[in-house]
C-alpha positions in Angstrom: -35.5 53.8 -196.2 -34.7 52.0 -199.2 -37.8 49.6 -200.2 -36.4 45.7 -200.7 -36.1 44.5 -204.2 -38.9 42.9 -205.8 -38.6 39.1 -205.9 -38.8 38.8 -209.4 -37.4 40.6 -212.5 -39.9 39.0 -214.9 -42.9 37.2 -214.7 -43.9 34.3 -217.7 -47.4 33.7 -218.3 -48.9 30.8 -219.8 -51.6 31.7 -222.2 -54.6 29.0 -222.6 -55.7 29.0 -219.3 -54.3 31.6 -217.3 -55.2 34.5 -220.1 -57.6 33.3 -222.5 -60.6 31.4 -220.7 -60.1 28.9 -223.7 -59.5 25.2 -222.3 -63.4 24.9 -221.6 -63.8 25.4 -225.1 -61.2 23.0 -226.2 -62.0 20.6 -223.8 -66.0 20.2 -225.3 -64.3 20.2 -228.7 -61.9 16.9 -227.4 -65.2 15.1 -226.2 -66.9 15.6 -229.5 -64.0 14.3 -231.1 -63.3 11.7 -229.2 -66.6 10.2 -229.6 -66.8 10.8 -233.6 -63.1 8.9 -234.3 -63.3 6.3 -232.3 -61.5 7.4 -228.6 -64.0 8.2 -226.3 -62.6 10.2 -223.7 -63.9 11.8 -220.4 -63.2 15.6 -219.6 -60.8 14.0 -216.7 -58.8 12.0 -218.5 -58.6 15.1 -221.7 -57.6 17.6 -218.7 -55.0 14.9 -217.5 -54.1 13.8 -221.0 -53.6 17.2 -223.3 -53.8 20.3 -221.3 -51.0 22.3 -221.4 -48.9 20.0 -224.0 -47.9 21.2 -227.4 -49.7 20.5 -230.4 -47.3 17.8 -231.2 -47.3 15.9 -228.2 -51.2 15.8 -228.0 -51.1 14.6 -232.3 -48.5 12.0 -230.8 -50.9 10.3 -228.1 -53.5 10.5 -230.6 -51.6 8.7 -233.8 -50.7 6.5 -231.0 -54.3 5.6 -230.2 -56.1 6.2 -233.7 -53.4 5.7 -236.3 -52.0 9.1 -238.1 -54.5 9.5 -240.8 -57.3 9.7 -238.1 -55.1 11.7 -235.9 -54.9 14.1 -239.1 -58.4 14.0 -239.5 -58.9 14.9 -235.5 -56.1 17.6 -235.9 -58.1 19.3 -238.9 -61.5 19.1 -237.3 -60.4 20.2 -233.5 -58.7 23.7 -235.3 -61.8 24.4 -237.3 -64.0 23.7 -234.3 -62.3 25.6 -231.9 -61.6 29.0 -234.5 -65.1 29.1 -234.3 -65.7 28.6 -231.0 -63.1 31.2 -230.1 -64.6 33.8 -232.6 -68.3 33.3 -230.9 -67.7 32.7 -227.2 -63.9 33.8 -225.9 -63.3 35.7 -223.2 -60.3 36.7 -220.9 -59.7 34.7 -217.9 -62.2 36.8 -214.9 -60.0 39.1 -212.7 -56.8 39.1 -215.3 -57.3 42.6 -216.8 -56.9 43.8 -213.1 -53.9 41.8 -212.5 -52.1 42.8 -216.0 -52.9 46.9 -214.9 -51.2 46.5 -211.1 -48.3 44.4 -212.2 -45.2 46.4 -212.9 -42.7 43.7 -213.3 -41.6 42.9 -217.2 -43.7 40.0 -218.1 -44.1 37.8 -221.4 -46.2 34.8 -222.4 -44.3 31.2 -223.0 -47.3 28.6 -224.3 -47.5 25.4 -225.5 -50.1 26.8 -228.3 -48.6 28.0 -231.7 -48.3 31.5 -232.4 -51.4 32.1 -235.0 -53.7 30.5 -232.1 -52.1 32.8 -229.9 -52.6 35.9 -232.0 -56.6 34.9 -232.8 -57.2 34.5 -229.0 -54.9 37.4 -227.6 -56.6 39.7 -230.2 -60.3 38.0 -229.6 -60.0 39.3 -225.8 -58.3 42.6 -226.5 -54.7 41.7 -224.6 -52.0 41.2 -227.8 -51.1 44.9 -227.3 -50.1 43.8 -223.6 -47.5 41.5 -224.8 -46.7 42.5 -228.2 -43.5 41.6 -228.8 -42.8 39.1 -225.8 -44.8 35.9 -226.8 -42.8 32.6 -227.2 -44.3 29.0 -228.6 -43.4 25.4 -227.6 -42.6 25.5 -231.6 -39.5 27.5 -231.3 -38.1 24.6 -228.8 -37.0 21.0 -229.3 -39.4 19.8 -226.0 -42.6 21.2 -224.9 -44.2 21.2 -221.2 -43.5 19.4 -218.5 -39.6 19.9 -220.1 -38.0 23.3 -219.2 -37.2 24.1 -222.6 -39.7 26.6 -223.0 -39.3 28.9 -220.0 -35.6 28.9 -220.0 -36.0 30.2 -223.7 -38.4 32.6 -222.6 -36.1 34.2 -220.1 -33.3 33.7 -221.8 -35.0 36.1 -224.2 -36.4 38.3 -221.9 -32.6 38.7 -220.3 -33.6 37.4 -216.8 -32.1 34.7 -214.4 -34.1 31.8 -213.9 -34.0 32.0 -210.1 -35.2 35.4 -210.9 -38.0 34.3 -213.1 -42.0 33.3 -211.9 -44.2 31.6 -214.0 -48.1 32.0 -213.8 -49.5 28.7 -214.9 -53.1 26.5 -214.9 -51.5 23.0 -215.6 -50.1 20.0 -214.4 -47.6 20.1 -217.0 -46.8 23.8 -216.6 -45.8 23.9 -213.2 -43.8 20.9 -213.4 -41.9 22.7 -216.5 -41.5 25.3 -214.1 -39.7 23.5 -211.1 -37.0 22.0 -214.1 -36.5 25.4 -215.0 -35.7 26.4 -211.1 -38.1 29.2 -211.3 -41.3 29.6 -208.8 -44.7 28.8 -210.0 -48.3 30.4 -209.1 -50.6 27.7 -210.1 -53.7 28.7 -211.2 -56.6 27.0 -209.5 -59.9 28.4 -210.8 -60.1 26.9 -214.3 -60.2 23.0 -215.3 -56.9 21.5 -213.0 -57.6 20.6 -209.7 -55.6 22.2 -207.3 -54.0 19.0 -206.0 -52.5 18.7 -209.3 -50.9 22.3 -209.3 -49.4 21.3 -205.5 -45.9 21.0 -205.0 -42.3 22.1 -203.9 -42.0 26.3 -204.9 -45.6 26.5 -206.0 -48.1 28.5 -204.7 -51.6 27.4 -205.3 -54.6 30.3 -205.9 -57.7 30.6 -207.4 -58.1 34.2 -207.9 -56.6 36.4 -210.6 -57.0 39.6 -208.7 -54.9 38.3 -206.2 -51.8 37.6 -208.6 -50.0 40.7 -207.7 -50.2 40.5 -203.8 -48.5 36.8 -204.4 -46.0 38.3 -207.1 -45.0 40.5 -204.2 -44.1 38.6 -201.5 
C-alpha cells in the first residue's frame, strides 16, 4: 500500500526562540536597559512589546519612547550586551537536536534577527551546518513579523506552496505572520509566550520539542 503524502513539503523555523534558547537572554538585557535610559519596562510588557519583531521595528518603538539618539545608544549597548551573553551562556532550545535528527521534510530558518546574529548563535550551539544555505532575515523584506513578508519569501525560495508550507514559531507575532501567509503554525509553548498568546485558527499549541515531528506528521 502506498503510504499518504506527508502534509508538508517544507517546514520554516523561526530562530530566537524555537532554536537558540536566546530570548531569556535578551529579555534580562531589555530590563537593564530599560531601567538605565529612562523606559522602565517589565519582562511582560518586553515579551509583548519586542519578541519576535525585527530590529527595526523594536528601534522604532524605542525612538518613539526615548528619542533616536537614546534609541541609538540602547541599540549599541543591547548588541554588545547580548554578544557577550551569547558567547558565555547559549545553548540550543532542550529537545531540538532530537527533533532536527527525525525530521525528514526540507526545512529552513525565516527570523526576524539579522543574519550576523544568526550566524554567532547558530554557530555558538553547533546547528549552522543544519541549515547552511537556507536561512532568510526580516532584512531582505520590506515588512517584518506579524506581516507575511517573510515566510512567503522564505518559501518562495525554498520552491514550496504556501498551503504546503508549516512554520515552527515561539511568538505572538510569528504565528500571526504565519496565518497571513496561509501556512499552519506549531506554536512553541515552553519558552517566554504564554500559550494563550500562541492560540488560534490553524495553530497547534505544544510545549515540547521532542514532540515536533509526531505533530509535523499528522
Amino acid at each position: 500500500m502506498t503510504p499518504p503524502p506527508a502534509p508538508f513539503d517544507l517546514v520554516i523555523f523561526d530562530c530566537d526562540g524555537v532554536l537558540v534558547d536566546s530570548e531569556p537572554l535578551a529579555l534580562r538585557v531589555c530590563v537593564e536597559l530599560g531601567e538605565e535610559l529612562g523606559w522602565p519596562l517589565t519582562e511582560g510588557e518586553i515579551i509583548d512589546r519586542f519578541l519576535g519583531r525585527s530590529e527595526r521595528a523594536v528601534r522604532a518603538q524605542i525612538a518613539e519612547r526615548l528619542g533616536k539618539e537614546q534609541a541609538a545608544v540602547w541599540g549599541e549597548r543591547y548588541r554588545e550586551r547580548l554578544d557577550a551573553a551569547i558567547d558565555a551562556e547559549l545553548t540550543e532550545v532542550e529537545g531540538i537536536g532530537e527533533a532536527l535528527d527525525s525530521i525528514t521534510i526540507p526545512h529552513c530558518i525565516a527570523s526576524s534577527g539579522l543574519h550576523t546574529k544568526m550566524r554567532r548563535t547558530l554557530t555558538r550551539t553547533g546547528l549552522y551546518p543544519r541549515f547552511e544555505g537556507r536561512i532568510f532575515s526580516a532584512s531582505e523584506v520590506a515588512h517584518g513579523k506579524p506581516a507575511p513578508d517573510l515566510f512567503l519569501h522564505a518559501a518562495a525560495r525554498m520552491g514550496a506552496e504556501p498551503e504546503r508550507c508549516a512554520v515552527v514559531e515561539d511568538s505572538q507575532y510569528g504565528v500571526r505572520a504565519a496565518r497571513a501567509a496561509g501556512m499552519r503554525s506549531f506554536g512553541y509553548a515552553g519558552g517566554l509566550t504564554p500559550a494563550e498568546w500562541l492560540a488560534g485558527q490553524g495553530t497547534v499549541v505544544f510545549d515540547d520539542m521532542r514532540k515536533l515531528p509526531a505533530l509535523l506528521a499528522t
